[in-house]
C-alpha positions as CSV (number, residue, x, y, z in Angstrom):
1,X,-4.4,7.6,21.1
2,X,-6.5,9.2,18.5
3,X,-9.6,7.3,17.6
4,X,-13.0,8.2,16.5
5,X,-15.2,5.0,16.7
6,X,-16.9,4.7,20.0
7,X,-16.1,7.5,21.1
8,X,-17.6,10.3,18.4
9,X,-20.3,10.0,15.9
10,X,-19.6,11.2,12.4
11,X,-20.9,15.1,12.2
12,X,-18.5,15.6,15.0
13,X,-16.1,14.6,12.9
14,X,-14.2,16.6,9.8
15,X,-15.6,13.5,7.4
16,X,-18.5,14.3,5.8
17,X,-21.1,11.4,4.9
18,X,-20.1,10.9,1.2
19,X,-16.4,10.9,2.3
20,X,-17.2,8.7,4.8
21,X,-18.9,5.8,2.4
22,X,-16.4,6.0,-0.1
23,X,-14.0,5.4,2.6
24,X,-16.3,2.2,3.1
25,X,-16.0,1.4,-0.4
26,X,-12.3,1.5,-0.8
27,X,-11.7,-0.5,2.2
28,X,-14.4,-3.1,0.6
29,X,-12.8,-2.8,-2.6
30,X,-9.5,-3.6,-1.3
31,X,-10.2,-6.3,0.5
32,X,-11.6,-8.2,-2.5
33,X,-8.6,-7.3,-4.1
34,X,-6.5,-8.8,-1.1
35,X,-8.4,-12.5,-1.5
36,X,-8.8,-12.6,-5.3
37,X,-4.8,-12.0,-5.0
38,X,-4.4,-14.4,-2.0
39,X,-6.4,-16.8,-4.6
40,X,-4.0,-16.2,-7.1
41,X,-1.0,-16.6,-5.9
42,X,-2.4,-20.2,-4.1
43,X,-2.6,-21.5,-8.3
44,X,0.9,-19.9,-9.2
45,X,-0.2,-16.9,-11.1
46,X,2.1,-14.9,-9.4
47,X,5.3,-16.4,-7.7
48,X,4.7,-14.8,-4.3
49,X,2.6,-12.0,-2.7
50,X,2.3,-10.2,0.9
51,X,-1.6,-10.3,2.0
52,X,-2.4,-6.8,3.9
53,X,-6.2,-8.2,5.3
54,X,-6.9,-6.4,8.4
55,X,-5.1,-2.9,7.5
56,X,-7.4,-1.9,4.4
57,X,-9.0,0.6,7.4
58,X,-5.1,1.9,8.2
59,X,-3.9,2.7,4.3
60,X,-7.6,3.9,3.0
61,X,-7.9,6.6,5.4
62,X,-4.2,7.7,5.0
63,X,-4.4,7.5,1.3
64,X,-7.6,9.8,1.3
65,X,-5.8,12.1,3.9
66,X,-3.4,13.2,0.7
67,X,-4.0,15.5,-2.3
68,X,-3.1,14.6,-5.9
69,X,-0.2,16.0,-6.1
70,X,1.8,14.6,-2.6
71,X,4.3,11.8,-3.4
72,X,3.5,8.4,-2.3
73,X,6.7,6.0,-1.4
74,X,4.8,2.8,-1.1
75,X,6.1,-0.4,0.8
76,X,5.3,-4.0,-0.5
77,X,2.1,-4.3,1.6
78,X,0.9,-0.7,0.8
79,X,-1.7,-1.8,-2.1
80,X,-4.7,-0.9,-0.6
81,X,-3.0,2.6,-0.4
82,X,-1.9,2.8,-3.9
83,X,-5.6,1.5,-5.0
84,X,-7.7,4.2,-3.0
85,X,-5.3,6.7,-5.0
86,X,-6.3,5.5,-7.9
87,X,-3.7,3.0,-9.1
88,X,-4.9,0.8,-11.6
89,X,-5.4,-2.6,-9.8
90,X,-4.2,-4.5,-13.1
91,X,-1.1,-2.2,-12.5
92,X,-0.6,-3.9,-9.1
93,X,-1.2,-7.0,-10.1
94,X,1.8,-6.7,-13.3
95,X,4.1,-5.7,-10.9
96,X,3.7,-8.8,-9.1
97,X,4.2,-10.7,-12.2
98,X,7.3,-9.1,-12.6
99,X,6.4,-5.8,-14.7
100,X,8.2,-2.7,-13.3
101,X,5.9,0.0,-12.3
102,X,7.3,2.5,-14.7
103,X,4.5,2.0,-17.0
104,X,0.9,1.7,-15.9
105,X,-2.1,0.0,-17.5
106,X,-5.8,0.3,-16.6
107,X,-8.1,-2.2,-16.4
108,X,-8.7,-2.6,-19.6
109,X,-5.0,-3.2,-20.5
110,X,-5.0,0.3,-22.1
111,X,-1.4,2.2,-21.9
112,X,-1.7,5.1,-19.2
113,X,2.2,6.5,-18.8
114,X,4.2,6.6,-15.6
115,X,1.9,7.2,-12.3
116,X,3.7,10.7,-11.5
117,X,3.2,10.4,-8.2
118,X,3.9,7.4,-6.6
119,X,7.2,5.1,-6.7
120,X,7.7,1.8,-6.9
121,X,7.0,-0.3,-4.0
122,X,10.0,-0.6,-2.1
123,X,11.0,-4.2,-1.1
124,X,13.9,-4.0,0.6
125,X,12.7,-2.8,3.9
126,X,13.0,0.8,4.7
127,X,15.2,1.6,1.2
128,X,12.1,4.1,0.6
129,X,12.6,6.2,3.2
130,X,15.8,8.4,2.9
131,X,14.1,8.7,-1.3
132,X,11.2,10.3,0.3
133,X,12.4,12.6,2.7
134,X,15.0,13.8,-0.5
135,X,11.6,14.2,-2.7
136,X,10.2,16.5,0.6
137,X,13.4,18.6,0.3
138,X,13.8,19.0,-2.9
139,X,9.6,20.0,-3.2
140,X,10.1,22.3,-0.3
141,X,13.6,23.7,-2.3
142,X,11.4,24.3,-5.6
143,X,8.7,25.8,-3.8
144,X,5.7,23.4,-4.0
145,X,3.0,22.7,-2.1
146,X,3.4,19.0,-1.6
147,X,4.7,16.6,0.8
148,X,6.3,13.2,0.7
149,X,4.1,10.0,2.7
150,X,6.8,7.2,3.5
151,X,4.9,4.0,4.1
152,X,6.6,1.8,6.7
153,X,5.9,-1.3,9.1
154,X,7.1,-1.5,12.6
155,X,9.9,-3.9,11.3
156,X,11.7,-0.9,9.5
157,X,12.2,0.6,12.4
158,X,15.1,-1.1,13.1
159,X,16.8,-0.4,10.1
160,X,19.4,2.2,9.7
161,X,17.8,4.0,6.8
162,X,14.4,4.6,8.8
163,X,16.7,6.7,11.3
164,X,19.1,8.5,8.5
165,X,15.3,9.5,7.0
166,X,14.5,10.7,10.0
167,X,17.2,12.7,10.8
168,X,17.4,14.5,7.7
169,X,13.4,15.1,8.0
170,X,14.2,16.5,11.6
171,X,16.9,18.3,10.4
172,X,15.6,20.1,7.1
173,X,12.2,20.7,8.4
174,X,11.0,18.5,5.4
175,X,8.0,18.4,4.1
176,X,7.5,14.6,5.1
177,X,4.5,12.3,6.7
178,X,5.8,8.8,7.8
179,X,3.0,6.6,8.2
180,X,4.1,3.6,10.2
181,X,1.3,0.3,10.0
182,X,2.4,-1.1,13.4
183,X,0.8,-4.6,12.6
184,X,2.2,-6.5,15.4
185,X,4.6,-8.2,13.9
186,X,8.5,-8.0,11.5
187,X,7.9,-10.9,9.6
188,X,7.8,-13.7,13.0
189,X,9.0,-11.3,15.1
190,X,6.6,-9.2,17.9
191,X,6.8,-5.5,18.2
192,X,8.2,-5.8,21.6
193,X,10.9,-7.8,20.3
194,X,11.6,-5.0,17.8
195,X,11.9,-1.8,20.3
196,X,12.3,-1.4,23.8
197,X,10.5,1.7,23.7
198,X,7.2,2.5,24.6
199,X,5.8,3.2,21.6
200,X,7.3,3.7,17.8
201,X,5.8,7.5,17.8
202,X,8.0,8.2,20.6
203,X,11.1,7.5,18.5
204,X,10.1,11.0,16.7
205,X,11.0,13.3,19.7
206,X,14.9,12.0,18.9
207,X,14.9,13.6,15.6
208,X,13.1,17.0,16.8
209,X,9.4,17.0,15.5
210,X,6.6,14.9,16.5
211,X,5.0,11.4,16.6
212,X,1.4,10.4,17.2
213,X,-0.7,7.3,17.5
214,X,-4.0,6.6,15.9
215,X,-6.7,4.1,15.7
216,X,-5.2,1.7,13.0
217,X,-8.8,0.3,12.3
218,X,-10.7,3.2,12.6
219,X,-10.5,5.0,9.3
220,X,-11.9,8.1,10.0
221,X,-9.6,8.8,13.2
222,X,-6.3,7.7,10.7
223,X,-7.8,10.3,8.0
224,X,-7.8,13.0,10.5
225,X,-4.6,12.2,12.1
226,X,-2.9,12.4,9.0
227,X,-4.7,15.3,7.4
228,X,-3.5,17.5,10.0
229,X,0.1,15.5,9.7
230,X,0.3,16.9,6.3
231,X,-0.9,20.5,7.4
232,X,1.8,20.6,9.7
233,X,4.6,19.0,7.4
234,X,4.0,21.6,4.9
235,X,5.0,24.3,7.3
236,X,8.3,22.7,8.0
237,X,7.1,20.2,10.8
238,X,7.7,16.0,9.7
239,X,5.0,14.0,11.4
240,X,5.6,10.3,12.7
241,X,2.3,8.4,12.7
242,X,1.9,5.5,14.5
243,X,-1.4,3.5,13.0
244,X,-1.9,0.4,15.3
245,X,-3.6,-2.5,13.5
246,X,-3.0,-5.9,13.2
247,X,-1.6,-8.6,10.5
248,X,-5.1,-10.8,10.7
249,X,-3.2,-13.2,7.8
250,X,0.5,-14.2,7.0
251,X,3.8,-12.0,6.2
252,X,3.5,-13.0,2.6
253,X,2.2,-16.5,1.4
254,X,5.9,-18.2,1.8
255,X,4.7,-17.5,5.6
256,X,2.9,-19.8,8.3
257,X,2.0,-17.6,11.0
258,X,0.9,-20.9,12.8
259,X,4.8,-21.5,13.9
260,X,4.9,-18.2,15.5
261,X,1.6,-16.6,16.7
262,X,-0.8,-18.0,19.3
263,X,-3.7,-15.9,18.4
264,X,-5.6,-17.3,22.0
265,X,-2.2,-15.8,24.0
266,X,-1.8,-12.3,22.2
267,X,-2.6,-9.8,24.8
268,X,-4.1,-7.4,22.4
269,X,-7.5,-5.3,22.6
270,X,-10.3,-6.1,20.8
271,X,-10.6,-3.1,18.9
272,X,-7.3,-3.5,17.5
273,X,-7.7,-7.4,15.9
274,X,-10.7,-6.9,15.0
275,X,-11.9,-7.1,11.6
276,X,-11.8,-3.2,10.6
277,X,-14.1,-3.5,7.8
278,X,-17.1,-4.9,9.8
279,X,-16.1,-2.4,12.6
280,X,-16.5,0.5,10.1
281,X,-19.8,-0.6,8.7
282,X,-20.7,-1.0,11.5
283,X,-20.2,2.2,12.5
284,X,-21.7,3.9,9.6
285,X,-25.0,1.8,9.5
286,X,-25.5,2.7,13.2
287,X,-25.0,6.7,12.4
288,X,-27.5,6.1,9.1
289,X,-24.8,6.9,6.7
290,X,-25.0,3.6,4.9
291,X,-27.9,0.7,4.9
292,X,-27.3,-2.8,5.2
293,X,-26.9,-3.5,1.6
294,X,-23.8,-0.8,1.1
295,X,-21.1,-3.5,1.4
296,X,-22.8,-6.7,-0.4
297,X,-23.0,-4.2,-3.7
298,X,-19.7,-3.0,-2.9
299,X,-18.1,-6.3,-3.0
300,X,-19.6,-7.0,-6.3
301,X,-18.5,-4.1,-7.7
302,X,-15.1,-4.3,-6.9
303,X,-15.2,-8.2,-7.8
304,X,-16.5,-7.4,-11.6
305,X,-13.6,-4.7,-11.7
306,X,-10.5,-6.9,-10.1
307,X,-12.5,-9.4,-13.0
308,X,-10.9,-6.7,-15.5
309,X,-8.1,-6.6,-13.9
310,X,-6.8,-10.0,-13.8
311,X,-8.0,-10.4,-17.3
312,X,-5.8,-6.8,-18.5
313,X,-3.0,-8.3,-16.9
314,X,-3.2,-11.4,-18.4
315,X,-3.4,-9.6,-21.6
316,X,-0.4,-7.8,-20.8
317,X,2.3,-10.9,-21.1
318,X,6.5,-9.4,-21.1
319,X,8.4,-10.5,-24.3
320,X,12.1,-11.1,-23.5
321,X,13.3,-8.0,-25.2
322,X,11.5,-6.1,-22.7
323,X,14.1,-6.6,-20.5
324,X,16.1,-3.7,-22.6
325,X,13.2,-1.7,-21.8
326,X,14.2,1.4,-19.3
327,X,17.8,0.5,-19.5
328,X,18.7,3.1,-21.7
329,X,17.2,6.2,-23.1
330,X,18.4,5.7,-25.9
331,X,19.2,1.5,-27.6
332,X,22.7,1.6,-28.7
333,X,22.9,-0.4,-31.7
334,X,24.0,-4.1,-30.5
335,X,21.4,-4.1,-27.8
336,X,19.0,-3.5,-30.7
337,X,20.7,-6.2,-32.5
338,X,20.2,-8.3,-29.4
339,X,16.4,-7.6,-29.1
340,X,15.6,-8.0,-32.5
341,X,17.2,-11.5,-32.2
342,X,15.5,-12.2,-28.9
343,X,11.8,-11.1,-30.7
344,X,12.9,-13.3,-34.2
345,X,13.2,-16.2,-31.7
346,X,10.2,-16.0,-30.2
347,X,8.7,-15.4,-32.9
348,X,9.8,-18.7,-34.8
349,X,9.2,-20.7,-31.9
350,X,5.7,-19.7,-31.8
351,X,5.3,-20.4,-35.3
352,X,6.9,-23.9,-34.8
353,X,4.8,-24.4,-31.5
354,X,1.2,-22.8,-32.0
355,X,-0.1,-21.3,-29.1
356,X,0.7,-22.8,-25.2
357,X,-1.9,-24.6,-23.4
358,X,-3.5,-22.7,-20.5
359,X,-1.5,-23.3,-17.5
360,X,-3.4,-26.2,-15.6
361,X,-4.3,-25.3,-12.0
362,X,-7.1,-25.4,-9.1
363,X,-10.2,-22.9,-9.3
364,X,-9.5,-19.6,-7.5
């Protein structure tokens, strides 16, 4: 187990004290992200969303861990990942009100073009996986210095893709990190009710390369572990990492945890359910890297910009012609007679209407 808090201060570390607080301010900034979400969802904004409190620590130091130019093949809880890379977190939000990510915004509503680098999140569970060890191969075919990170939970373990990905990884030598969030739990169902194995990193010596557990909460321990995962997938060797945190909230908000988990009878250490963002700063204030204002002027920095970012979403409404949109490269002509009847529609019954009341709903 691979873990740097407790047992090493920071200078023995390869994280350098500005590293180390913007690692801080990621995970803060994600986790207002995470509630003002939460909040959202609650007054129907958004038809559903899967909360990811209590693994900001995990995905923030992985994310960092990666250069600009790896690919990213997010799951559906991987947000905090996708926002310490620089995703736009109006672009997050959009996708959960049924945009596709093909087109990003930022927070100001603004146009940016595709995010070249990181795919859609995958829903279906483990569907990413085979996509990004074929991006690895085909990077390691063309010569670049890049590597794939598949995002997975401990539930996609069971799936077949997760082992097909694998065994082409293993295989191919691909250039590929897997970086599994062991939360605890597959939707209602506990890890040891998902594998009889000891651990998930030990499902890595079946394929032929090597699997390695890490710290979940500690951030700086998950950015090492996968910084030299990536050293060692771009000279042919795929790394399984195994980041052990825990699910502090529900699957998604369809989900009451309170049916399934008796948070009293878990038999779980304490560094691993607790909260990883006061562990950090903890940490950090202790060393002297931060002072004990760093995460109140975080938070309400990151509030004013997910502020933008509800508001550029908002801004950002789909028209029902958009639905033709990335169909086709090019519109054959009765799909542009459809549109153009779709928009005329709209148009008139706006005219006819006037504009729609605000939808009514509780404060966030």
């Amino acid at each position: 187990m691979h873990r740097v808090i407790g047992e090493r201060s920071l200078s023995e570390t390869s994280v350098d004290p500005g590293l180390a607080r913007t690692l801080l301010r990621d995970i803060v900034r994600a986790r207002v992200f995470d509630e003002r979400a939460v909040a959202l969802q609650r007054r129907g904004w958004m038809s559903g969303y899967p909360p990811f409190e209590g693994q900001e620590a995990s995905q923030v130091g992985a994310a960092h861990a990666l250069v600009d130019d790896d690919w990213l093949f997010p799951t559906y809880r991987s947000n905090a990942m996708q926002l310490a890379r620089g995703r736009s977190p109006a672009d997050v939000l959009r996708f959960r009100r049924g945009f596709s990510e093909y087109e990003s915004v930022d927070d100001a509503g603004t146009a940016t073009g595709r995010d070249p680098v990181t795919f859609t999140q995958a829903t279906p569970i483990a569907t990413q996986l085979p996509h990004a060890v074929g991006a690895g191969m085909a990077a390691d075919h063309r010569g670049d210095d890049r590597i794939a990170c598949a995002c997975l939970g401990d539930g996609a373990t069971s799936e077949g893709d997760f082992h097909e990905a694998m065994n082409f990884a293993g295989v191919f030598s691909a250039p590929v990190v897997f970086v599994c969030e062991n939360n605890g739990w597959a939707i209602s169902l506990p890890t040891d009710r998902q594998t009889a194995g000891e651990t998930i990193a030990g499902k890595a010596r079946a394929y032929g390369f090597e699997g390695v557990r890490v710290d979940g909460n500690d951030p700086v321990a998950v950015y090492e572990v996968v910084a030299e995962a990536r050293a060692s997938a771009l000279a042919g060797d795929p790394v399984l990492v195994e980041s052990l945190t825990y699910r502090q909230g529900a699957h998604t908000t369809s989900d009451d945890p309170d049916r399934y988990r008796d948070a009293a009878a878990e038999d779980l250490p304490d560094w691993r359910t607790a909260d990883p963002l006061d562990r950090y700063a903890d940490y950090l204030r202790e060393d002297g890297v931060v002072d004990a204002g760093f995460v109140d002027a975080a938070r309400e920095a990151a509030r004013d910009e997910v502020d933008q970012a509800v508001a550029a979403a908002e801004g950002s409404e789909p028209g029902a012609g958009d639905v033709f949109d990335h169909a086709y490269a090019a519109l054959p002509p009765r799909v542009c007679d459809q549109r153009r009847s779709v928009t005329e529609g709209e148009t008139g019954r706006a005219a006819s209407e006037g504009t729609a009341p605000e939808r009514d709903g509780p404060e966030e």
